[in-house]
Structure formats: structure tokens, C-alpha cells
DRENBA-537242 format. One record per residue: residue number from 1; residue in three letters; z negated, y negated, x of N, C-alpha, C, O in turn. Coordinates in nm, 2 decimals. Last residue first. Layout:
N
ATOM   nr  rest    n_zz    n_yy    n_xx   ca_zz   ca_yy   ca_xx    c_zz    c_yy    c_xx    o_zz    o_yy    o_xx
ATOM  NUM   ala       Z       Y       X       Z       Y       X       Z       Y       X       Z       Y       X
...
END
This chain:
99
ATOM   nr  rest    n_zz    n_yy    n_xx   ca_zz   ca_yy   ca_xx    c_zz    c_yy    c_xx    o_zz    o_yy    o_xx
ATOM   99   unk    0.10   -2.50    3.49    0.06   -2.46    3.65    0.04   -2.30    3.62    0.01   -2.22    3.71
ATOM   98   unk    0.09   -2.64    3.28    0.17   -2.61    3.32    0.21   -2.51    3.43    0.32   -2.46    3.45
ATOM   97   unk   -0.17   -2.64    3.25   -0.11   -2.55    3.17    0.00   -2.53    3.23    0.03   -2.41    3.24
ATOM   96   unk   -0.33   -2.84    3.42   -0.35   -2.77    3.39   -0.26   -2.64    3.33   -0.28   -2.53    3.39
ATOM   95   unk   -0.26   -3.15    3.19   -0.16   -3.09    3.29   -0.18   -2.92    3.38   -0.07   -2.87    3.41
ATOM   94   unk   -0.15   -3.13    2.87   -0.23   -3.09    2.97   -0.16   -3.04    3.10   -0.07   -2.96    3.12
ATOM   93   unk   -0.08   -3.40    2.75   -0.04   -3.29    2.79   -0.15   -3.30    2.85   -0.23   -3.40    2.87
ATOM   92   unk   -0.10   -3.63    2.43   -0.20   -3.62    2.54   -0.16   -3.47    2.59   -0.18   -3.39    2.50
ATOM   91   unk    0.10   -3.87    2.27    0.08   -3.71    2.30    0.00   -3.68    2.46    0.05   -3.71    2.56
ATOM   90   unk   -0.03   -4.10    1.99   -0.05   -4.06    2.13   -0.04   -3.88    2.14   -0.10   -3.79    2.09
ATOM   89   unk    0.06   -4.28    1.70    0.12   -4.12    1.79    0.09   -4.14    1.94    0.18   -4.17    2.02
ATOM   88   unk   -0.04   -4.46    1.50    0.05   -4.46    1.62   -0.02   -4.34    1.66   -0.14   -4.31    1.65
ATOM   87   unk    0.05   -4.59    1.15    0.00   -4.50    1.22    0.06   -4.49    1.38    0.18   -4.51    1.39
ATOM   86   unk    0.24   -4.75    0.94    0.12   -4.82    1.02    0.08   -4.69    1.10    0.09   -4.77    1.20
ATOM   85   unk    0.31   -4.44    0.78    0.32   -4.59    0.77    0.19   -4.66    0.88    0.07   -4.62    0.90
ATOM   84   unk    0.23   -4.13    0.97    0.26   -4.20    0.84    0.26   -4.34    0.88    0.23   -4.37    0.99
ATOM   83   unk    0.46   -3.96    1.18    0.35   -4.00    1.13    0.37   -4.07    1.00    0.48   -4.09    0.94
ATOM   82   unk    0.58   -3.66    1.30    0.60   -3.71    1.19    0.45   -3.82    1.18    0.34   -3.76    1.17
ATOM   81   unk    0.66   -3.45    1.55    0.61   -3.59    1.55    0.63   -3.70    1.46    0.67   -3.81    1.50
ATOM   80   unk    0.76   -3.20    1.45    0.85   -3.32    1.45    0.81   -3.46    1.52    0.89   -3.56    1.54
ATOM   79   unk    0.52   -3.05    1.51    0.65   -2.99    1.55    0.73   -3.09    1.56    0.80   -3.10    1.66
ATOM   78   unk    0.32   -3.17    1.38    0.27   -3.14    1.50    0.42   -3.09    1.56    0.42   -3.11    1.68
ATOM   77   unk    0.39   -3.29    1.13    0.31   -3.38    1.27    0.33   -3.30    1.38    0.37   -3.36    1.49
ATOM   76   unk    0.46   -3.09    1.00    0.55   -3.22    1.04    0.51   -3.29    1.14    0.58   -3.34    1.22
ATOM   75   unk    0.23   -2.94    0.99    0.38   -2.89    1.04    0.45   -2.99    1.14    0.48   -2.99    1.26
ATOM   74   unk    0.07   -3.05    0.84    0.05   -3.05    0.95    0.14   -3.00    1.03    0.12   -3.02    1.15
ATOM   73   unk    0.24   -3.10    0.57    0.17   -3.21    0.64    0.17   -3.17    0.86    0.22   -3.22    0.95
ATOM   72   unk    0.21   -2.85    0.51    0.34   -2.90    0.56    0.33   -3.03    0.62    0.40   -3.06    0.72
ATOM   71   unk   -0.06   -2.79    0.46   -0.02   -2.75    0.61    0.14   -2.76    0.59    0.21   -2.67    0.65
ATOM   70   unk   -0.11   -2.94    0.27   -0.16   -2.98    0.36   -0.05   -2.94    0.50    0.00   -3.01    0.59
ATOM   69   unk    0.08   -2.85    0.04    0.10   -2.98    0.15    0.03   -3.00    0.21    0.06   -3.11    0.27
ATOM   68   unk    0.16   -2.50    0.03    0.07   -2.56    0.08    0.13   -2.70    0.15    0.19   -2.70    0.26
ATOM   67   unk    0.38   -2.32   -0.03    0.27   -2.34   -0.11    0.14   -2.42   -0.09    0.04   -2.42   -0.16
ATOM   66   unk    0.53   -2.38    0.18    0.63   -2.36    0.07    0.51   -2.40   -0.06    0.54   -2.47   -0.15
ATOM   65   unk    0.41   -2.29    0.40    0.43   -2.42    0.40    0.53   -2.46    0.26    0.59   -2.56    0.25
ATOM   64   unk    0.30   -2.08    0.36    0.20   -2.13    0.36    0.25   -2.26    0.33    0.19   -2.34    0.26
ATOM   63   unk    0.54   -1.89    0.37    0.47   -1.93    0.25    0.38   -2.01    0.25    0.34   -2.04    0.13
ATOM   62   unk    0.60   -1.99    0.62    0.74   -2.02    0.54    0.65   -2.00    0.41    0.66   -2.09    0.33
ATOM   61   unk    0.39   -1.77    0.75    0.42   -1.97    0.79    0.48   -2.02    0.67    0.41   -2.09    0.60
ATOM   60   unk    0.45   -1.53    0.68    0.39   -1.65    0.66    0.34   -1.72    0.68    0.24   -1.75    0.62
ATOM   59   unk    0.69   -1.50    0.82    0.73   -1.52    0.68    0.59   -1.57    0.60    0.60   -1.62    0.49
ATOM   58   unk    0.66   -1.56    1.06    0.74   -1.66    1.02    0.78   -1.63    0.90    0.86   -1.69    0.84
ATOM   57   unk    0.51   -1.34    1.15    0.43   -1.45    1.13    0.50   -1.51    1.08    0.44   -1.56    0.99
ATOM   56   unk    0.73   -1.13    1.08    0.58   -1.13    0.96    0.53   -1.25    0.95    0.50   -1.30    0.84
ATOM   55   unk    0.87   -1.22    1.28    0.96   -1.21    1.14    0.82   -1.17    1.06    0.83   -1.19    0.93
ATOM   54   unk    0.68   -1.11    1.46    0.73   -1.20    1.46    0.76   -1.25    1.38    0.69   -1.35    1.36
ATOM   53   unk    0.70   -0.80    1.43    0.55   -0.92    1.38    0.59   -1.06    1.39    0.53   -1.13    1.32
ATOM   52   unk    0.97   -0.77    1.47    0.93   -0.73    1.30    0.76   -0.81    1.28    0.70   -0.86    1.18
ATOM   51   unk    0.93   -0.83    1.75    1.04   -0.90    1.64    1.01   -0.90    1.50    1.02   -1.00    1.43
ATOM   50   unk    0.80   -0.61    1.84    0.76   -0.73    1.88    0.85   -0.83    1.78    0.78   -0.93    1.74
ATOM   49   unk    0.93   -0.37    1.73    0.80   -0.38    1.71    0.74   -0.49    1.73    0.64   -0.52    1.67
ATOM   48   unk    1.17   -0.42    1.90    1.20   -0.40    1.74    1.03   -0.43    1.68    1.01   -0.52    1.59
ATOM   47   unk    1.09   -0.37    2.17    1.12   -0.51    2.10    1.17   -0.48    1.98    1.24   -0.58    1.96
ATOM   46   unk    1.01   -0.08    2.16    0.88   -0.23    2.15    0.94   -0.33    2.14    0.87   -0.42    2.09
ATOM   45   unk    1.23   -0.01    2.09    1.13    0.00    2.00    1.03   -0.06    2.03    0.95   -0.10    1.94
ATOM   44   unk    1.38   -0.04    2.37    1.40   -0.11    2.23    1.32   -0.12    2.09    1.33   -0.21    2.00
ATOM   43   unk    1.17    0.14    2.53    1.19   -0.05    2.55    1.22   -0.13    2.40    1.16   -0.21    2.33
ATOM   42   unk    1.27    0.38    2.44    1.14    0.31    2.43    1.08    0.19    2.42    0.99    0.14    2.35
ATOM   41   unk    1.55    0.35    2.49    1.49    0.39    2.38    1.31    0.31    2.33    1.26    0.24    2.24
ATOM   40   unk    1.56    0.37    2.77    1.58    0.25    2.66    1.54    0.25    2.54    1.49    0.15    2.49
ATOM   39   unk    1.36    0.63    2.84    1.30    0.49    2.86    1.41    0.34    2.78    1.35    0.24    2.75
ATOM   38   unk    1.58    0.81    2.70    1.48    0.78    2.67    1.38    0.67    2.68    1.31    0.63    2.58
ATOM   37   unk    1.78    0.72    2.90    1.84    0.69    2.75    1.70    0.69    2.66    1.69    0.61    2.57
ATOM   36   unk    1.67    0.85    3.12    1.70    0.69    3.10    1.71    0.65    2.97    1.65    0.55    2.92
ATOM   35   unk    1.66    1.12    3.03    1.57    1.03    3.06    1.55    0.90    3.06    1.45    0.84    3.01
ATOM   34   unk    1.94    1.18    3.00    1.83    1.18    2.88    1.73    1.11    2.93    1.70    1.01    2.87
ATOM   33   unk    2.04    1.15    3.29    2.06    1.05    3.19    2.00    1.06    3.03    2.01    0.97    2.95
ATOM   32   unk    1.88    1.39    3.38    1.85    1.22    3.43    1.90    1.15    3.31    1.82    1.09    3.23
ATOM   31   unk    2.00    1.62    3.23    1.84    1.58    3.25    1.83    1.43    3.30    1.74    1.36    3.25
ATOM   30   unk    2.31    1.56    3.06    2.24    1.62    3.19    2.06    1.50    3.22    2.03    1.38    3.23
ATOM   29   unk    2.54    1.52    2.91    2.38    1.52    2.87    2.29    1.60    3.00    2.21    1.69    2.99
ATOM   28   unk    2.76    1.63    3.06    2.70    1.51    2.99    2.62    1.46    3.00    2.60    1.36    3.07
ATOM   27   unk    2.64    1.83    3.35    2.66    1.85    3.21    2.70    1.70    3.21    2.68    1.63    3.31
ATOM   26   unk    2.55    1.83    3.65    2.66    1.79    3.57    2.73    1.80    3.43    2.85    1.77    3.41
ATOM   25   unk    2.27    1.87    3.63    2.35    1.76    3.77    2.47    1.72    3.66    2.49    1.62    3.61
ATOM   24   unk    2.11    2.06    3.44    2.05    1.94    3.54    2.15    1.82    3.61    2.10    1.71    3.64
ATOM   23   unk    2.33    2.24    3.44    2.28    2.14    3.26    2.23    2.00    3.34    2.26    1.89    3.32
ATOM   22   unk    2.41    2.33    3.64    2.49    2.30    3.54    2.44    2.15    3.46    2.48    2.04    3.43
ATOM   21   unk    2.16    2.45    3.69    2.19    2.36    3.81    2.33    2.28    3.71    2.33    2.16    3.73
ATOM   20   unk    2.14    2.68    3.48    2.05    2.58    3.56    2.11    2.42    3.63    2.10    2.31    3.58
ATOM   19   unk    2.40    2.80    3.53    2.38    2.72    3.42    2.25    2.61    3.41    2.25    2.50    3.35
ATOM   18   unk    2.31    2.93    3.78    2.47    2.81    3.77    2.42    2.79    3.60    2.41    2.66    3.61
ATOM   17   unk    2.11    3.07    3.73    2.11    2.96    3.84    2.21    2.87    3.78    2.19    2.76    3.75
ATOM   16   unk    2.22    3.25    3.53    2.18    3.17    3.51    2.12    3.01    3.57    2.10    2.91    3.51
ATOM   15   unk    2.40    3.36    3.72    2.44    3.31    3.58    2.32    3.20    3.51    2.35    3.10    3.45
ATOM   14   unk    2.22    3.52    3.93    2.37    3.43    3.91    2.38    3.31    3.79    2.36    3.19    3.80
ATOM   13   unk    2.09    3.65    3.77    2.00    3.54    3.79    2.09    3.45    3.83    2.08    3.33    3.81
ATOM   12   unk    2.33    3.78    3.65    2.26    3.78    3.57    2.13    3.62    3.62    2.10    3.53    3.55
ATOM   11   unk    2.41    3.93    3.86    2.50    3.84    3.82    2.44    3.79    3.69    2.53    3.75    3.61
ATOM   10   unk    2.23    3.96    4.19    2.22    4.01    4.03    2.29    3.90    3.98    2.27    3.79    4.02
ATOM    9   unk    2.18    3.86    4.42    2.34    3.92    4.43    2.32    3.96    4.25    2.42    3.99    4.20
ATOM    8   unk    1.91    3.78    4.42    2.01    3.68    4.45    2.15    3.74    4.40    2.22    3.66    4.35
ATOM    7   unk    1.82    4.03    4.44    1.80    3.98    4.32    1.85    3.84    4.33    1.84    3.78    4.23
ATOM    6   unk    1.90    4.20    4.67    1.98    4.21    4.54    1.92    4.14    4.40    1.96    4.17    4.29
ATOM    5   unk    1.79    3.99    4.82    1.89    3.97    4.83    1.95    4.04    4.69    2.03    3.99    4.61
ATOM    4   unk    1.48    4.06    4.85    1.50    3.93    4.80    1.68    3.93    4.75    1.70    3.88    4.65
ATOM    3   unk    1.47    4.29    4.97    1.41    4.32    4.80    1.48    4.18    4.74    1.52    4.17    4.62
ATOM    2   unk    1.46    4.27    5.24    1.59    4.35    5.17    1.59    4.35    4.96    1.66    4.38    4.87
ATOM    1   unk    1.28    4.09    5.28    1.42    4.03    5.28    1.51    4.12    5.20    1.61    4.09    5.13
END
């Protein structure tokens, strides 16, 4: 006990304790809120990562259907319910899916 106290009373592990305990609770930039700031961080770059393949499939879609009448054909059918002259349009759901 007597060896523990003048190394508590040293203004030195003083100083540093309080700059410890400082940076951790009440700084700004104090250890919790880097952390949070890091998990948004993280989040936002998987939806930046989820959006830029997205914006990939929708740029080629937009060439396929730019360079291709088949599959603007099939576009129209299948997103507008476009048919041709005389033709009749059954939409068969699954019920299954919904569930």
C-alpha cells in the first residue's frame, strides 16, 4: 500500500490519468463518438457500394435496350403490359411469393 500511493501522488501518472480519462469522456472527438462516426461511415459505404452496382445494372439495361429491339420489345411487355394488335394479356401471380 505504502509503494502504491506515491505512484498515485506522482504528477506525472496525475497528468496523465486526467488526459486519459479527458480524451475518453470529454474531449470532442472523444473515443465513443469516433466509433459511431465510424460504424456510419461503414454503413454509408455499403450503400454507396449497393447504388454504384445498381447505376452499373441500369446502365446496362439502357444499352441493351438502346441497341437491342428484341429486348426493348421485352421491356415493354413485361414493365408496361405492352401487347401487339389482336393479342390478349393474361397476368398469372404467384401466390406463394407474396407470403
Amino acid at each position: 500500500m505504502k509503494k502504491i500511493i506515491p505512484i498515485i501522488a506522482n504528477k506525472y501518472f496525475l497528468a496523465i490519468t486526467f488526459f486519459v480519462v479527458w480524451m475518453l469522456f470529454f474531449d470532442e472527438r472523444n473515443y465513443f463518438d469516433q466509433r459511431d462516426e465510424r460504424q456510419k461511415l461503414e454503413k454509408l459505404e455499403a450503400k454507396k457500394k449497393y447504388y454504384e452496382t445498381e447505376i452499373e445494372k441500369a446502365r446496362k439495361e439502357l444499352q441493351d435496350l438502346q441497341n437491342n429491339p428484341a429486348a426493348l420489345e421485352k421491356y415493354a411487355r413485361e414493365r408496361y403490359l405492352m401487347k401487339k394488335q389482336g393479342e390478349d394479356i393474361y397476368i398469372i401471380e404467384d401466390s406463394t411469393q407474396k407470403q
